[in-house]
C-alpha positions in Angstrom: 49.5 -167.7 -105.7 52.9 -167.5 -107.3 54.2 -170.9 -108.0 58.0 -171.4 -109.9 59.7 -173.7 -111.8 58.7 -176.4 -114.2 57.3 -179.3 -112.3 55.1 -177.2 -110.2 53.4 -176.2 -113.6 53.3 -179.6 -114.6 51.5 -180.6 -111.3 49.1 -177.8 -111.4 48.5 -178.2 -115.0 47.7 -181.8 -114.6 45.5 -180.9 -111.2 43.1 -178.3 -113.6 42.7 -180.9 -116.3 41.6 -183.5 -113.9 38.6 -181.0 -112.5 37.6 -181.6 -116.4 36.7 -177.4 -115.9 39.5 -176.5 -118.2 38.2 -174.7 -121.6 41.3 -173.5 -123.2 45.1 -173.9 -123.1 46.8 -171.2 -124.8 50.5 -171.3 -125.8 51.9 -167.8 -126.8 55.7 -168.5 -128.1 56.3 -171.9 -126.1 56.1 -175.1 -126.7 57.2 -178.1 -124.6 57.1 -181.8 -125.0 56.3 -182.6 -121.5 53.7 -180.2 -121.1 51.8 -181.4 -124.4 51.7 -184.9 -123.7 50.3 -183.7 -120.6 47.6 -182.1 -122.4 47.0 -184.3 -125.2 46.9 -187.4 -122.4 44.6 -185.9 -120.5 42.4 -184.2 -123.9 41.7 -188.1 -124.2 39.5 -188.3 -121.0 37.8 -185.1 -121.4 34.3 -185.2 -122.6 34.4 -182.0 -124.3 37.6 -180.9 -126.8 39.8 -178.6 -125.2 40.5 -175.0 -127.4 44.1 -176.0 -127.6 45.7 -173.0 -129.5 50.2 -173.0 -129.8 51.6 -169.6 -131.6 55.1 -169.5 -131.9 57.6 -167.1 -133.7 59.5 -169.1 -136.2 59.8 -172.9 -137.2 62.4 -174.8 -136.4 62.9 -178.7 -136.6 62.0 -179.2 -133.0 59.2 -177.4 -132.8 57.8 -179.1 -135.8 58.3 -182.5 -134.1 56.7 -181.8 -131.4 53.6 -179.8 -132.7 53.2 -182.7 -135.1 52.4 -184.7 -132.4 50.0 -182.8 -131.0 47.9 -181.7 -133.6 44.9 -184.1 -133.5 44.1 -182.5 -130.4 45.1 -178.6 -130.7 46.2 -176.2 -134.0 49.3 -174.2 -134.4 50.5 -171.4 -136.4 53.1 -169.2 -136.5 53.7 -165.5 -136.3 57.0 -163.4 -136.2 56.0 -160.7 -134.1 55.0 -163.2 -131.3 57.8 -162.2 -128.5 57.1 -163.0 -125.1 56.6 -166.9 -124.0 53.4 -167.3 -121.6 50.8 -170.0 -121.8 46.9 -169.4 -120.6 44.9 -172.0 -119.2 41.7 -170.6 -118.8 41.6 -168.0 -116.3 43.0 -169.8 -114.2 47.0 -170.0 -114.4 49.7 -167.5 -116.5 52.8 -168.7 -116.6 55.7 -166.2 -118.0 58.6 -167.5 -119.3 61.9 -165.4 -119.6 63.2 -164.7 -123.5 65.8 -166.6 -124.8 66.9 -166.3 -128.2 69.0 -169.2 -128.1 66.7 -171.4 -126.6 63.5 -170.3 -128.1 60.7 -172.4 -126.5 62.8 -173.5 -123.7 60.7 -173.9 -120.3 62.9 -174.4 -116.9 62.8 -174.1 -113.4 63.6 -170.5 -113.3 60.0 -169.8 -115.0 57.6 -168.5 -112.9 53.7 -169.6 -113.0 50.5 -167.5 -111.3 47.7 -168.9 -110.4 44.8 -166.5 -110.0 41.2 -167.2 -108.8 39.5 -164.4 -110.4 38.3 -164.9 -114.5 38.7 -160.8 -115.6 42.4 -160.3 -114.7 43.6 -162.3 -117.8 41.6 -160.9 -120.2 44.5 -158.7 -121.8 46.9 -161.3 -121.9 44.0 -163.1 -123.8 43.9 -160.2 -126.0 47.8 -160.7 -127.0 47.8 -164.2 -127.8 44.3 -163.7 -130.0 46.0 -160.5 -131.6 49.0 -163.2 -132.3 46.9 -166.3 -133.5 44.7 -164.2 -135.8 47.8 -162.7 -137.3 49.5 -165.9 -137.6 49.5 -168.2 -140.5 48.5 -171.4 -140.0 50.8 -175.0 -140.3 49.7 -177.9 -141.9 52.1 -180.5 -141.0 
């Protein structure tokens, strides 16, 4: 199922957390304030902790602000040979954002999001975003 645009990730986002089946949330070179509070709201009614992993490729002041608000309830690092934007929930959604070296973490309506039913087609993209985090050093904020 191909799904586009910012709001439709929000909504399905918020649709997996409420099935209290999501595991992991995996940010590879994004970050975005809606989408964490999202998260981090929902974290609070889960009865297990989510794996809630965010690698991005440099620091800047906004991402600082708005990974310091989130880090009770996931970990970031950072890695400079983290390129591409996608985030992983589970095996259950990809979402690809387009590269924007002026906007950095930027997600918009233009962004696409799949949402796949089967667990093993993800596993490679899971691969990247491990390759990324264990490479990556870790913030303490």
């Amino acid at each position: 199922m191909l799904i586009v645009g910012k709001q439709n990730l929000l909504e399905v986002v918020e649709e997996l957390l409420q099935t209290n089946k999501i595991k992991r949330i995996f940010f590879n070179g994004a970050i975005d304030k809606e989408l964490i509070s999202l998260i981090k709201n929902s974290t609070l009614k889960m009865e297990e902790k989510l794996d809630f992993r965010v690698v991005i490729p440099h620091i800047n002041s906004n991402a600082l602000n708005i990974a310091s608000d989130f880090l009770e309830y996931g970990e970031i690092r950072t890695n400079v040979k983290c390129k591409s934007k996608f985030i992983l929930v589970d095996n259950k959604l990809f979402y690809l954002s387009g590269n924007n070296k002026n906007l950095p973490y930027y997600i918009d309506d233009k962004d696409f999001i799949i949402k796949l039913e089967e667990d093993n087609v993800m596993d490679d993209l899971e691969e990247i975003f491990l390759k990324n985090w264990n490479k990556g050093m870790i913030l303490c904020i």
